[in-house]
DOBARO-478198 format. One line per 4 residues: number of its first residue (from 1); their letters; for each residue z negated, y negated, x of N, C-alpha, C. Coordinates in Angstrom, 1 decimal. Last residue first. Layout:
BEGIN
NUM	A	Z,Y,X,Z,Y,X,Z,Y,X ~ ...
***
This chain:
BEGIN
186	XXXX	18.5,-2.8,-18.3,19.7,-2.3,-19.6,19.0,-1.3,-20.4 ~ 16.7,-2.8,-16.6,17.4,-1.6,-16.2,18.7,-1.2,-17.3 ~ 15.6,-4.6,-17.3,16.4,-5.6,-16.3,17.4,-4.1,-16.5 ~ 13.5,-3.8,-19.7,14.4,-4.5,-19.7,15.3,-4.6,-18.7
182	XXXX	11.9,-2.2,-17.2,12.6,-1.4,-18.0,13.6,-2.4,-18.6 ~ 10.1,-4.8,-16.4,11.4,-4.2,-15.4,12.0,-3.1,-16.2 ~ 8.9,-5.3,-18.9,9.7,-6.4,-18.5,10.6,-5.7,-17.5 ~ 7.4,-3.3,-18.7,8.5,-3.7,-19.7,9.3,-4.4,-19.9
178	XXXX	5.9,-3.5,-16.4,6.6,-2.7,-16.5,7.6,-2.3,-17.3 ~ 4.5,-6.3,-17.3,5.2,-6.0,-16.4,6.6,-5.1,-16.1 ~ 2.9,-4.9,-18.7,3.7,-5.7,-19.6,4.4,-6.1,-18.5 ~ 1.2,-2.8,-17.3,2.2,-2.4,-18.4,3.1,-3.5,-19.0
174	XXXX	-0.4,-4.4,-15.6,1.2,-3.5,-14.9,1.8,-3.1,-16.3 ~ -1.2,-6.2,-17.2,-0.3,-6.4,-16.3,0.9,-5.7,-15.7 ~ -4.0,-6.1,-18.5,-2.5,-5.2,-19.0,-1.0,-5.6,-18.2 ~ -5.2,-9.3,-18.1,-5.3,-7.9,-18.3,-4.0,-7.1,-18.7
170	XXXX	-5.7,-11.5,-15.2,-5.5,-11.0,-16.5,-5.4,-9.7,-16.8 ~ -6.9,-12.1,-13.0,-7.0,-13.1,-13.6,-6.4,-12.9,-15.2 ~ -7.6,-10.2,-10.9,-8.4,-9.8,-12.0,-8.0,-11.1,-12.8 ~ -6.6,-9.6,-8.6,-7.6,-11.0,-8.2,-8.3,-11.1,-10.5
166	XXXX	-5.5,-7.3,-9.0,-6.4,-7.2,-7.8,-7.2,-8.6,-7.7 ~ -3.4,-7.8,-11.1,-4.7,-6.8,-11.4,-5.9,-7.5,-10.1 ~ -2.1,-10.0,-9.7,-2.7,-10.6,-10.2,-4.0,-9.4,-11.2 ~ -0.8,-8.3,-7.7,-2.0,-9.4,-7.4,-2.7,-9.8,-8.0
162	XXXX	0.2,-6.4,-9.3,-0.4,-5.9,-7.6,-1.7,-7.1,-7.7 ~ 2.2,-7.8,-10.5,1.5,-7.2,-11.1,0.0,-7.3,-10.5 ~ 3.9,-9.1,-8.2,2.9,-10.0,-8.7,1.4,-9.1,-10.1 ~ 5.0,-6.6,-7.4,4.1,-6.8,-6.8,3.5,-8.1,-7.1
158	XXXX	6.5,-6.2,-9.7,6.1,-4.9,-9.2,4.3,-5.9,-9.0 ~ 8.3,-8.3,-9.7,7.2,-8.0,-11.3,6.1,-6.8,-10.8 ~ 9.6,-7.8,-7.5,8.6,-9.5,-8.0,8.0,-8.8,-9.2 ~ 10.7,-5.7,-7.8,9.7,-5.4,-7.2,9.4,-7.0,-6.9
154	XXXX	12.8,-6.7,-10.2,11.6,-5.5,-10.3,10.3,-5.2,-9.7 ~ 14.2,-7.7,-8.7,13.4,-8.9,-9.4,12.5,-7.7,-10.1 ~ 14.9,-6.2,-6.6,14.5,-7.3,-6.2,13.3,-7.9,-7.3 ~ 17.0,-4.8,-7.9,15.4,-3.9,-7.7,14.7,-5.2,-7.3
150	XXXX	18.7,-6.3,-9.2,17.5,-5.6,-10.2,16.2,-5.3,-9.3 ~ 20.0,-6.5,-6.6,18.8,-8.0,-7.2,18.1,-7.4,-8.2 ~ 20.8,-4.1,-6.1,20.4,-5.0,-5.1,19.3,-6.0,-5.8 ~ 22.7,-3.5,-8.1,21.3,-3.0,-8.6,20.2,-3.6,-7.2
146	XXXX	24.2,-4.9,-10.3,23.9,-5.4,-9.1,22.5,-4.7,-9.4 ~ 24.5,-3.5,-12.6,26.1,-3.9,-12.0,25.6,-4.2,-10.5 ~ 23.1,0.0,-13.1,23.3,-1.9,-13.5,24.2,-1.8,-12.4 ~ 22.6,2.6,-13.1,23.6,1.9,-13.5,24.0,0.6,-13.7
142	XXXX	20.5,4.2,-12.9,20.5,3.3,-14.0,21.7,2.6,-14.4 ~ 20.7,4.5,-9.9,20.4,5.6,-11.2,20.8,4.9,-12.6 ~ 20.0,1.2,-9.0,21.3,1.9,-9.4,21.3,3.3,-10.2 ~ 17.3,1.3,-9.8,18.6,0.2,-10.8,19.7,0.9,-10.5
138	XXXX	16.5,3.2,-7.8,16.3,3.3,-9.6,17.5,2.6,-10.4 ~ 16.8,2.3,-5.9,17.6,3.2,-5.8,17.6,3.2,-7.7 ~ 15.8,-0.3,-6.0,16.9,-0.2,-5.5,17.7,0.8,-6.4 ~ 13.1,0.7,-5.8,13.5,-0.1,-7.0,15.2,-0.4,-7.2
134	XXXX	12.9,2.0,-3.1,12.8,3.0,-4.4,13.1,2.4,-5.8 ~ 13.0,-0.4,-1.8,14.2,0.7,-1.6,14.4,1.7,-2.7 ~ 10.7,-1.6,-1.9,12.0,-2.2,-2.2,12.8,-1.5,-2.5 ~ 9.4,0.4,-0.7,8.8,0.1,-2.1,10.1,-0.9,-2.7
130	XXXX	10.5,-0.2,1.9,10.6,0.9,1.4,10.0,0.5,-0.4 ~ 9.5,-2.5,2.7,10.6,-2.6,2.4,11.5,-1.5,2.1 ~ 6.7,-2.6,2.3,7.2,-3.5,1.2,8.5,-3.0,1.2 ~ 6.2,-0.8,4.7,5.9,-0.3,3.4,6.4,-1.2,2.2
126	XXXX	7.4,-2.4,6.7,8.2,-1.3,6.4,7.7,-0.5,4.9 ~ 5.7,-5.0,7.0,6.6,-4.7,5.9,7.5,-3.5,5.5 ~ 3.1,-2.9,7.7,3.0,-3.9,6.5,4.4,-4.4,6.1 ~ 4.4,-2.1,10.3,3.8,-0.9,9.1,3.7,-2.1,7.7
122	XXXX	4.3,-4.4,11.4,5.9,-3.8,11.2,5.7,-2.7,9.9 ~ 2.4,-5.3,12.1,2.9,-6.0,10.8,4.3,-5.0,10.6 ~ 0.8,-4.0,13.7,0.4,-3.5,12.4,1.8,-3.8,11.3 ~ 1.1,-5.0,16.2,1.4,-3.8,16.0,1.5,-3.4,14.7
118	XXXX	2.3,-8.5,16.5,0.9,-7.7,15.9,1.6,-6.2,15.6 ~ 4.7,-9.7,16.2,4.4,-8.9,17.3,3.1,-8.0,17.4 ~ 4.7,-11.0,13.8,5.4,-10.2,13.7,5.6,-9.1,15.3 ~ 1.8,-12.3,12.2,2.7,-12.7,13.6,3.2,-11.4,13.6
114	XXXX	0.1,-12.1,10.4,1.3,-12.5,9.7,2.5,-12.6,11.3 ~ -2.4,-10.8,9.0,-1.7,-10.6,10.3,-0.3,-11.1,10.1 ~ -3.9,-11.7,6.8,-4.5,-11.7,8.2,-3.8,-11.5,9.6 ~ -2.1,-11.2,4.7,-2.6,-12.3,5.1,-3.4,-13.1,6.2
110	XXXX	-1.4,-8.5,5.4,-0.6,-9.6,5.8,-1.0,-11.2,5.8 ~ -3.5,-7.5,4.4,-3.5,-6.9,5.7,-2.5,-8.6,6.3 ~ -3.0,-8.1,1.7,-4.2,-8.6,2.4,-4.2,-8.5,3.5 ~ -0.4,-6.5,1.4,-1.0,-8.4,0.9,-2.0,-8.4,1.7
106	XXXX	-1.7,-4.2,2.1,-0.4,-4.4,2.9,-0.4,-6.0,2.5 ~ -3.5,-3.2,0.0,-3.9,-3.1,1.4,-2.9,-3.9,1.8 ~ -3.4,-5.0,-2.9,-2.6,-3.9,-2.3,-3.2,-4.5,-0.5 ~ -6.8,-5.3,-4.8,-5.1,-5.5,-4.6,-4.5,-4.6,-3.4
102	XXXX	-9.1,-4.2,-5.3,-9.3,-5.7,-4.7,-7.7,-5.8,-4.0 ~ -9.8,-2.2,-6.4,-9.4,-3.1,-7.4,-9.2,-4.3,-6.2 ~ -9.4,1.5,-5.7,-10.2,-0.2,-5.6,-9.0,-1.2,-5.9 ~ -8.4,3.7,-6.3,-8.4,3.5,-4.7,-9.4,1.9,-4.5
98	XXXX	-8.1,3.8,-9.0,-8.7,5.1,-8.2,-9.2,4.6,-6.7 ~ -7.4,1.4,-9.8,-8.5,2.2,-10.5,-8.8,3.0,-9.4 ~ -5.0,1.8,-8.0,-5.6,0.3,-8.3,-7.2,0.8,-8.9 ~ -3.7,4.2,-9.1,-4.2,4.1,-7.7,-5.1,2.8,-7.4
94	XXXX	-3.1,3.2,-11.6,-4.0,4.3,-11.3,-4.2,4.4,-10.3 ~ -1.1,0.8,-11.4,-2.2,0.7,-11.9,-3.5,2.1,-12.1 ~ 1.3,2.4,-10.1,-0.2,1.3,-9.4,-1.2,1.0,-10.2 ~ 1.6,4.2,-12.1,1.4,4.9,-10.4,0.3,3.8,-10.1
90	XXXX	2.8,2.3,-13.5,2.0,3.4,-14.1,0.9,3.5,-12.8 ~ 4.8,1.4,-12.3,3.4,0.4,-12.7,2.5,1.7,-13.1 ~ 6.0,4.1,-12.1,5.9,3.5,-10.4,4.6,2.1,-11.1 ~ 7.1,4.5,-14.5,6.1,5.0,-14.1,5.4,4.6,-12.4
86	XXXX	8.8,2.7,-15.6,7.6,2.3,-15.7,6.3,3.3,-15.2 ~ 11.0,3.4,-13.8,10.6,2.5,-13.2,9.2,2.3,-13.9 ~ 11.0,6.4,-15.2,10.6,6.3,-13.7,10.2,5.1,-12.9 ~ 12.5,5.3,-17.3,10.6,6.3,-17.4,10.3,6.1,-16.1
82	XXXX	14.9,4.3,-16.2,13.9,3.9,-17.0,12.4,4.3,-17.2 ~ 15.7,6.7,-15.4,15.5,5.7,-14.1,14.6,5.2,-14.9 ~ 15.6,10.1,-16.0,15.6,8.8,-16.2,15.1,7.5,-16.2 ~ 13.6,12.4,-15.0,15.3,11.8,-14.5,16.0,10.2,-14.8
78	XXXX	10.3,12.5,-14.7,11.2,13.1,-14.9,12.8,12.4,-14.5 ~ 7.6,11.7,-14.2,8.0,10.8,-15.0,9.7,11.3,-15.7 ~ 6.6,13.3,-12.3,6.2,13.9,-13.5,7.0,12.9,-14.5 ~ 8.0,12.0,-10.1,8.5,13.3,-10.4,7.9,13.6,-11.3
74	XXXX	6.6,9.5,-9.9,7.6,9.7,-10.6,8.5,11.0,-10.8 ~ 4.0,10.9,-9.1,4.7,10.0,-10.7,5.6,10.4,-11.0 ~ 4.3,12.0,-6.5,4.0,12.3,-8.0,4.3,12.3,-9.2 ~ 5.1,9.3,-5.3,6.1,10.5,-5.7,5.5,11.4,-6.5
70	XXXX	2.5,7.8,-5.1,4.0,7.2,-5.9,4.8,8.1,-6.4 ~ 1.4,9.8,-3.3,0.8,9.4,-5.2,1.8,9.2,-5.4 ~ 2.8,9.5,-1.6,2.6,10.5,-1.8,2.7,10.5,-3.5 ~ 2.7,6.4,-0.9,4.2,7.4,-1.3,3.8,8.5,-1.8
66	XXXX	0.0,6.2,0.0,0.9,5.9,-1.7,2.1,6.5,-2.0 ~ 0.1,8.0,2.0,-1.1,8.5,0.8,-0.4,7.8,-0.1 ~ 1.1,6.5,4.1,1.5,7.4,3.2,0.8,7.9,2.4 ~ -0.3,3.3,3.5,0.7,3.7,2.9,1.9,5.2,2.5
62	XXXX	-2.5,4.7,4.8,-2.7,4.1,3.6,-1.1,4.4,2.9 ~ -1.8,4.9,7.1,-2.9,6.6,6.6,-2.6,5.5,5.2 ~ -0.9,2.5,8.1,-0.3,3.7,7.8,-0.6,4.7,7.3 ~ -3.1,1.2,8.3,-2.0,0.8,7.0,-1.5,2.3,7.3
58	XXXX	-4.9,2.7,9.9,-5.3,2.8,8.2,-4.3,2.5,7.9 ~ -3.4,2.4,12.4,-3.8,3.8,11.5,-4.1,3.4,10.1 ~ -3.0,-0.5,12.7,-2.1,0.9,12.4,-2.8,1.7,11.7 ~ -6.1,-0.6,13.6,-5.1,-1.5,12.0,-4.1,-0.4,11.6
54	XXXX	-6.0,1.1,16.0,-6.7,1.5,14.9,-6.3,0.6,13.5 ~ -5.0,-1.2,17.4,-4.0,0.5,16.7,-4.8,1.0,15.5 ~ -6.4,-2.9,17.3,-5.1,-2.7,17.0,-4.5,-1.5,16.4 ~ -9.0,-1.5,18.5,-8.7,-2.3,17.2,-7.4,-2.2,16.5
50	XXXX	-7.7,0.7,20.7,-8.1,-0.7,20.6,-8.3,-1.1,19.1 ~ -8.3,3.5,21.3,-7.7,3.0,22.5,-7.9,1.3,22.2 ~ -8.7,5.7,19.8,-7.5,4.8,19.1,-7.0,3.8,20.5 ~ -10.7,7.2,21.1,-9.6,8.1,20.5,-8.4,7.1,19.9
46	XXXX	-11.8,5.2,23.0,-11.8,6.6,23.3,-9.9,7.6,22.3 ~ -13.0,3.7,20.3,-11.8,3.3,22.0,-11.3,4.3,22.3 ~ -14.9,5.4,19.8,-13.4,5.1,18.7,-12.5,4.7,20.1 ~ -16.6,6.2,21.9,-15.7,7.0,21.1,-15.0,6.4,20.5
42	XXXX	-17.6,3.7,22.8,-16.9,4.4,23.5,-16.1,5.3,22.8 ~ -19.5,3.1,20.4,-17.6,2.5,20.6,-17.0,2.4,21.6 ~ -20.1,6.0,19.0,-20.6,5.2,19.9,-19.1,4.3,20.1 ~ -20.4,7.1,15.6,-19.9,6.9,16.7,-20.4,6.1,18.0
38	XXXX	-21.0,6.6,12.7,-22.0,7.9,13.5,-21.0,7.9,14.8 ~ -19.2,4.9,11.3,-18.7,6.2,11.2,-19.6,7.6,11.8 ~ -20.8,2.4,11.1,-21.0,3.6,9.9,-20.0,4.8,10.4 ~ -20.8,2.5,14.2,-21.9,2.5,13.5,-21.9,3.3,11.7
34	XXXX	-17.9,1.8,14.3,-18.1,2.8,14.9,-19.9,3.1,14.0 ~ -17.8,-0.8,12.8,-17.0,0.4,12.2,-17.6,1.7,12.9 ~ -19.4,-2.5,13.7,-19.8,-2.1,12.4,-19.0,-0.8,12.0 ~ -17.8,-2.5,16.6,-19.3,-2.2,16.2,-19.4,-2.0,15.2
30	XXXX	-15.6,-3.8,15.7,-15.5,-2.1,16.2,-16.9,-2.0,16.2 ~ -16.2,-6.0,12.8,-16.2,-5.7,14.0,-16.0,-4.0,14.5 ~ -13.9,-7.3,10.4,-15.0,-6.0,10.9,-14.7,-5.4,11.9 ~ -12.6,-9.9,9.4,-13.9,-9.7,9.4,-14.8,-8.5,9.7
26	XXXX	-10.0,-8.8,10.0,-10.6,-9.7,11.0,-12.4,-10.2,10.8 ~ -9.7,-7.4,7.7,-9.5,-6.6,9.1,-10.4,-7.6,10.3 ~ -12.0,-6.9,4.6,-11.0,-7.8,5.3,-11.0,-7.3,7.0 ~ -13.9,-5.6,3.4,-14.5,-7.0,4.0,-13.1,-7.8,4.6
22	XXXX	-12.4,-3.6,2.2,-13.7,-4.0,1.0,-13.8,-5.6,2.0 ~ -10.4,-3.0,4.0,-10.4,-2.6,2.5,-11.6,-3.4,1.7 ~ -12.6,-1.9,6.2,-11.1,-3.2,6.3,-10.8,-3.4,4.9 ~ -13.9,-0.4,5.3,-14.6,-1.8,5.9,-12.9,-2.3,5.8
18	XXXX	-12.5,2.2,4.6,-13.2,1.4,3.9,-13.5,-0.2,4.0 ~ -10.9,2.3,7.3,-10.3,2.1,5.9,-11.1,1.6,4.9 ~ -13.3,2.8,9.1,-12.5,1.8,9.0,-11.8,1.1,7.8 ~ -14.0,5.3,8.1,-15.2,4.3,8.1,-14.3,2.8,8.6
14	XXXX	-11.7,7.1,8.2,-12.5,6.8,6.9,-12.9,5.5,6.9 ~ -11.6,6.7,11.1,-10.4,6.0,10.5,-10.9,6.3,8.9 ~ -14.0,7.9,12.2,-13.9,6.4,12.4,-12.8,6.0,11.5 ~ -13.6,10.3,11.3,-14.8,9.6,10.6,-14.4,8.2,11.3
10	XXXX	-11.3,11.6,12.5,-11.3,11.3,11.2,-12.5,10.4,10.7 ~ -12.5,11.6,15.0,-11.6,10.3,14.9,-11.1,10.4,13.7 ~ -13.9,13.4,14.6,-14.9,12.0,14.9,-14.1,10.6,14.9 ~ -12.6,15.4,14.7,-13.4,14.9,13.1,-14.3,13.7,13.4
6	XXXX	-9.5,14.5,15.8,-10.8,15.3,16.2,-11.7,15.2,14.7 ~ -6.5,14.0,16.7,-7.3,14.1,15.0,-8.7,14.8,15.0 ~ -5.6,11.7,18.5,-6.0,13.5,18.8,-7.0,13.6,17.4 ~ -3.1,9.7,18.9,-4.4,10.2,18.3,-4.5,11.6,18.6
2	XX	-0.7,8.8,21.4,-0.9,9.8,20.4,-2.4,10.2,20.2 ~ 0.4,5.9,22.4,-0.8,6.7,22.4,-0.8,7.6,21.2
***
């Protein structure tokens, strides 16, 4: 099913993103979503066709909007790998501030959808296993011997950062984090 980007099907996938994001996917009904978007839940049906897809849309309106941000960074972060892996904590800890504190859409999404035939979960690891990809590519830029397991143990420092800003249990994380994956880069 191809969305038709109407402005009523941009106000339901706002008014989703939010509610899924602040209450969790399985706790918000198509009634509370269509109601704050000013919809009847003929119309979201209408334009997404089910719940489901509509999950789709936000991870995916979510995770490109990070690439986007992500690629900013690290293009202002400039050529070497090093600047560039602390600027990807950099990246999350400003989109964490800017976008909400309550951790990475794609952990939580996964917490709730973990069955691998759920439409959504392929969007929830293809964004982990791209975010893998960019740690990859860095270690090798960089030059280590195995840049496979650098980016590995980078994107463990990456995304325990992720959880432990979003559950608030300590402070300065993505930066001492980020020092710790500059170390692995030699």
């Amino acid at each position: 099913m191809t969305i038709d980007w109407t402005p009523k099907a941009r106000a339901v996938l706002t008014a989703a993103s939010e509610l899924f994001y602040e209450r969790g996917i399985h706790a918000v009904g198509v009634d509370v979503i269509a109601a704050k978007a000013g919809v009847t839940k003929k119309t979201l049906y209408d334009r997404f066709g089910s719940k489901d897809r509509l999950v789709v849309e936000y991870l995916s309106d979510r995770d490109a909007r990070w690439r986007a941000f992500l690629g900013e960074w690290l293009e202002k972060a400039g050529t070497d790998p090093r600047d560039r892996v602390a600027a990807a904590f950099d990246a999350s800890e400003a989109w964490a501030k800017k976008y909400g504190g309550k951790g990475c859409s794609m952990i939580n999404a996964h917490a709730e959808i973990s069955d691998p035939a759920h439409p959504a979960y392929a969007v929830v690891t293809e964004s982990k296993k791209w975010m893998l990809g960019v740690f990859v590519e860095l270690a090798e830029s960089a030059g280590v011997s195995d840049p496979r397991q650098a980016g590995e143990q980078i994107m463990l420092l990456h995304e325990g950062a992720v959880v432990m800003a979003g559950m608030r249990v300590a402070k300065g994380v993505f930066k001492r984090a980020a020092e710790t994956a500059v170390v692995l880069l030699g």
